[in-house]
N, C-alpha and C positions, 0 to 999 in steps of 0.2 A: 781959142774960146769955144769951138765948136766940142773938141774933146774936155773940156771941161763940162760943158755944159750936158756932153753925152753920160760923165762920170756920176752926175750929182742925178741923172735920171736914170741910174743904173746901168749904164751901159759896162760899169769895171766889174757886173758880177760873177763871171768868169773867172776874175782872179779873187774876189771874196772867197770862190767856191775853192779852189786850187787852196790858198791856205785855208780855209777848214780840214778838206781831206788830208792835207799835208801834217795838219796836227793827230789825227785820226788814223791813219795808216804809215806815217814815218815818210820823209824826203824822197825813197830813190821807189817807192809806191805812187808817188803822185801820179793821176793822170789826168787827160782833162774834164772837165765840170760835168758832170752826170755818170764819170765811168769809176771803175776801182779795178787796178791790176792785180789778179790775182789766181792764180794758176791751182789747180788740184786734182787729181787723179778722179776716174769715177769712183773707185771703192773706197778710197781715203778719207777720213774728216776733213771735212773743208778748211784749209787753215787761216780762214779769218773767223769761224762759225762763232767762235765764244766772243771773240771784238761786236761781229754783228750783232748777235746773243744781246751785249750789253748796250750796244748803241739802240735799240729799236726798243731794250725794256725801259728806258725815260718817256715812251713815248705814250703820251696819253691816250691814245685812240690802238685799236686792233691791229698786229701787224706780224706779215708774217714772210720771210725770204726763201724764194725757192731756188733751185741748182737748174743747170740748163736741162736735164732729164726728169724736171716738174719734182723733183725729191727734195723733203722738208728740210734746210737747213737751220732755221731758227723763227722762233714765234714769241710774244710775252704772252703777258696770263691774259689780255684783253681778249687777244685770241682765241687763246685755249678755251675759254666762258662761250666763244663763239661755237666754235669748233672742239669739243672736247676728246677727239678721237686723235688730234694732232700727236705726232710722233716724229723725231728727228728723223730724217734717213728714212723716214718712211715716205712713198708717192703720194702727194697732195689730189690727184684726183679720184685716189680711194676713199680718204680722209674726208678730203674735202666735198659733201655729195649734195651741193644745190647746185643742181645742173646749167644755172646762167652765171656761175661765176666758176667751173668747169671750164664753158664753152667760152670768159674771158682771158682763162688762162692758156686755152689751146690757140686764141687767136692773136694773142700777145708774143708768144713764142715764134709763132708763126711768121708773122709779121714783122715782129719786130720796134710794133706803134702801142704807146699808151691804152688801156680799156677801160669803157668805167660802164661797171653795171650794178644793177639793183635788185634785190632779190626779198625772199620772205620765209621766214622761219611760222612754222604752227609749233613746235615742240620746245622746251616743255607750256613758252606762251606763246601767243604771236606777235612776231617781232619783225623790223622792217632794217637794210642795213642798205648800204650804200660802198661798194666794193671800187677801187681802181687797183689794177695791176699794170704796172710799170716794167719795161726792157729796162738792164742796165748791162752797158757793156762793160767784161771786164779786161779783155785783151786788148789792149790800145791795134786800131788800125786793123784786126781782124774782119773789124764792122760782126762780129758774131754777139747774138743777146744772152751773157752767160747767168744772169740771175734773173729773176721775177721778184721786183718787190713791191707784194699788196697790204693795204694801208685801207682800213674801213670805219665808215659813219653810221653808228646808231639813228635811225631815221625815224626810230619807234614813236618816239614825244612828237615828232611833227606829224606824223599820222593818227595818233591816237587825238591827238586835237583838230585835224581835219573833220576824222570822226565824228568824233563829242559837240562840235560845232554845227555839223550835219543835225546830229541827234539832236541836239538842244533846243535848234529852230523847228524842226518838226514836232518836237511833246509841246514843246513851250508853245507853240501858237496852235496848237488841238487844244490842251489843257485851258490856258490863259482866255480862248473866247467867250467860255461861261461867262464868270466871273466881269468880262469886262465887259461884255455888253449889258449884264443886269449894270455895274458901273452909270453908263450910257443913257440907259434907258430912265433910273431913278434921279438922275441929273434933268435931262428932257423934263420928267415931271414935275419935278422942285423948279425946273426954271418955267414949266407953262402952270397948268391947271392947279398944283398944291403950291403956288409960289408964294399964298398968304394962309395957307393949311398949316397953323403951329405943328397939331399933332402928327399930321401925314409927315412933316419935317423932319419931328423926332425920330417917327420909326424907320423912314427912310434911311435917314442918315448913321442910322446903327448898321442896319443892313449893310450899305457901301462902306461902312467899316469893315464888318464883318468879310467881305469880298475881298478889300484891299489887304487884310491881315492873311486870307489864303492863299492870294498871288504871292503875297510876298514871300508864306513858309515855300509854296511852290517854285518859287523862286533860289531859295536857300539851301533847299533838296536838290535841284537840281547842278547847283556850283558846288555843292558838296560833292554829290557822285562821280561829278566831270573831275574834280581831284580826284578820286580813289580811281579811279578810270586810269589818270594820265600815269600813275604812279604804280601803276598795276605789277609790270614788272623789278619793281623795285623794292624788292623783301623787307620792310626793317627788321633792327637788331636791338635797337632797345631792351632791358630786359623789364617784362611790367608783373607785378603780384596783384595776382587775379581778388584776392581777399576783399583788401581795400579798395578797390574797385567796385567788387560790387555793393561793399556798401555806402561807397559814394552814392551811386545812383540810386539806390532803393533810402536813402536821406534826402537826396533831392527833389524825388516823386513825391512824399509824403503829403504836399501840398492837395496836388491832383487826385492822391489816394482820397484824401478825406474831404476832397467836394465830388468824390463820386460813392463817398460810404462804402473803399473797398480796403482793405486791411491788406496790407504788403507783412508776408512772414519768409525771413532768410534760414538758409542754412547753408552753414560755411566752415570746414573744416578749419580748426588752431595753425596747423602747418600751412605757409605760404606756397601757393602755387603759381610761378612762375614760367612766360611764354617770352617770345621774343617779340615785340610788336610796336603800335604806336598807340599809346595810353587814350589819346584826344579819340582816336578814329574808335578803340575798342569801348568807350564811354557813351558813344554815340550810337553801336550799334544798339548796344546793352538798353540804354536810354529809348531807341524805337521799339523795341521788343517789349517791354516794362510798359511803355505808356500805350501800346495795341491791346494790351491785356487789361491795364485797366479801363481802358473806354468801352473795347466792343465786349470783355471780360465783365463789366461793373457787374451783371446781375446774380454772380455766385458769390460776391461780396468777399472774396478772397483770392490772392497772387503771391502764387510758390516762387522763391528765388532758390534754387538751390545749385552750389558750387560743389562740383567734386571730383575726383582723378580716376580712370577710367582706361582700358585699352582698345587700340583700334583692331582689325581682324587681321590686321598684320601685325601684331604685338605689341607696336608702340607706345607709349605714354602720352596721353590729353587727358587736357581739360575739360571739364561739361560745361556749362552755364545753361538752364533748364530752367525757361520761366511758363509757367501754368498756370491757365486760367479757369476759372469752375464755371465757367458760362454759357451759349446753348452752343457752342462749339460750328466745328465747318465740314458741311458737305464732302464727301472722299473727291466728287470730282472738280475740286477746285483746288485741292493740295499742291498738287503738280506745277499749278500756273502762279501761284502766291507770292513767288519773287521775282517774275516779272515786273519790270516798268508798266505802272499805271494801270497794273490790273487789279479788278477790286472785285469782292464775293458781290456785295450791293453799294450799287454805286452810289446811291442816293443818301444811304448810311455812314457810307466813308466821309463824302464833305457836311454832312450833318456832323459829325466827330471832328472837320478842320483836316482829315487825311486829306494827303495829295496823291498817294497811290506809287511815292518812291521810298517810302520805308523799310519795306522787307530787302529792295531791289537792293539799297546803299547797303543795307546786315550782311545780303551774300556777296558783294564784291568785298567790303570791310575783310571777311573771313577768307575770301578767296587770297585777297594781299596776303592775307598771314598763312597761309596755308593750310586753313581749316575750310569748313562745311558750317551749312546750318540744316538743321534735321525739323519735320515738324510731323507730327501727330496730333491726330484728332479725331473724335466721333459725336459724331448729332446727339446733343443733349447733354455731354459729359465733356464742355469743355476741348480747350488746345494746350498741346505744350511744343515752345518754339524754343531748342537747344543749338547752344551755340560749342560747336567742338573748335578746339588749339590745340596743336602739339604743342606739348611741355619741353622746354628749353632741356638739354641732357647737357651738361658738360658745356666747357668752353670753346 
């Protein structure tokens, strides 16, 4: 009973393990459960390298096998995304250059024990991984650690929400105490002193409308951006035509055009112009930019939409999107800080317009994902123009 009862709580995985490797390296290979017999010269290709090669490419997370001499026998592409300098037969700690998963590799070897470390990538984003490197023996009974096989966790999404979580308590309870204490305070007085004041009622209660409607957009900028945030490192591929796009948005504006008596004029090339992206996220930026111009824009009584294809100073092919305003324009020394979170030219005039002060911010991370830019120009008295650049999609 007792080995029964040790088989059913895994005590037979020993022999599970045994026939796995048994089907995976053939009967007179087997060894026992964590090792692989397998002998090879130092100069020789490894002769399990292409077996290993294909057993470690199903595997969905980063993985990469090293020889007793720290030399690269095999990696998939998860890795290679990680490490893109990997090379077979070349030494993993030239390759390999985050010096805490270096220094897990020397003490794995070393040793001979399990390592698990965590490290940080800045380039080309920042990124967070989650490294173990593993002895495995393969001489039965040498007791010697002839490979290293390391096996790594994208940690990025659980940090970038650490983050954003961090971030979003701190704006949202700065931003959110205006709003709520007038809240607070027009309640206090509909429930003492105006509690039989029809009119003090009505204008009251417009007001804490108006409040509740800004929390809320404040609210919706902020779980908007906390997605483009989490998703940062994750390019889309979609391919969107910039055309109709934009005049989705400049048909949907029309409303706000003409309760602020400001005439939306496009211009947009016949030929489609094509980026690789995400439609929703690029309607939204397009859409903050649009509605910044006709608000703090209204007084020129006109907003340029114009689309057109352009190169970068390194030659390339983009997109413009180029929306201007004819209005009294912004101060030079505010340009710089304009997409920022929560920074505003006048504060007093941004939530008189309903801004929250994360509109520009959400346009340059939007464009950051795609890996564009957003450009602005401006001069006192003659208006802004807020340009949104994209590389143009080349080829498949």
């Amino acid at each position: 009973m007792a080995d029964d009862d040790q088989r059913q709580d895994g005590g037979d995985r020993p022999g599970r393990l045994r026939g796995a490797w048994r089907a995976l390296f053939g009967e007179q290979d087997v060894a026992p459960p964590g090792r692989m017999r397998v002998s090879a010269s130092r100069n020789a290709p490894h002769p399990r390298a292409l077996l290993i090669e294909q057993l470690i490419g199903g595997m969905p997370g980063a993985a990469i096998v090293l020889d007793s001499d720290t030399r690269v026998i095999a990696f998939n592409a998860a890795a290679a995304s990680i490490a893109p300098a990997l090379r077979s037969g070349e030494p993993a700690l030239i390759t390999l250059r985050m010096p805490e998963l270096v220094d897990a590799i020397r003490r794995a070897g070393k040793t001979g024990e399990p390592q698990r470390v965590e490290f940080f990538e800045r380039v080309p984003l920042d990124r967070w991984f989650e490294a173990f490197v593993t002895p495995v023996e393969l001489d039965e009974g040498t007791g010697a650690s002839s490979i290293l096989m390391m096996t790594f966790n994208d940690l990025t999404p659980l940090r970038r929400v650490e983050e954003m979580r961090a971030d979003f308590i701190a704006n949202a309870s700065h931003e959110l105490r205006t709003p709520l204490a007038a809240l607070l305070g027009f309640i206090e007085t509909l429930q003492g002193p105006a509690k039989n004041d029809v009119a003090a009622r009505e204008k009251f209660l417009g007001i804490m409308q108006q409040q509740a409607a800004r929390m809320a957009r404040l609210i919706d900028d902020l779980l908007s951006l906390s997605r483009i945030e989490l998703n940062a490192h994750l390019p889309p591929s979609a391919a969107v035509d910039l055309a109709p796009l934009v005049r989705q948005v400049a048909d949907g504006l029309q409303t706000l055009a003409r309760d602020r008596q400001v005439e939306i004029v496009m211009d947009a090339p016949e030929e489609p112009l094509v980026v690789r992206g995400d439609r929703d996220e690029l309607i939204r930026a397009l859409e903050n930019l649009v509605e910044n111009a006709l608000k703090y824009g209204a007084a020129g009584k006109r907003v340029d939409i114009t689309l057109s294809q352009a190169k970068t100073r390194g030659g390339l092919p983009e997109a413009r999107i180029a929306v201007r305003d004819h209005g009294p324009g912004i101060a030079p020394e505010h340009l710089p800080r304009l997409t920022e979170r929560f920074y505003r030219v006048d504060v007093a005039d941004s939530r008189s317009q309903g801004g929250t002060g994360l509109g520009l911010a959400l346009v340059k991370h939007v464009l950051a994902r795609h890996g564009g830019r957003v450009s602005i120009e401006s001069k006192r008295g003659d208006g802004a123009t807020f340009t949104m650049h994209l590389p143009l999609r080349t080829g498949e």
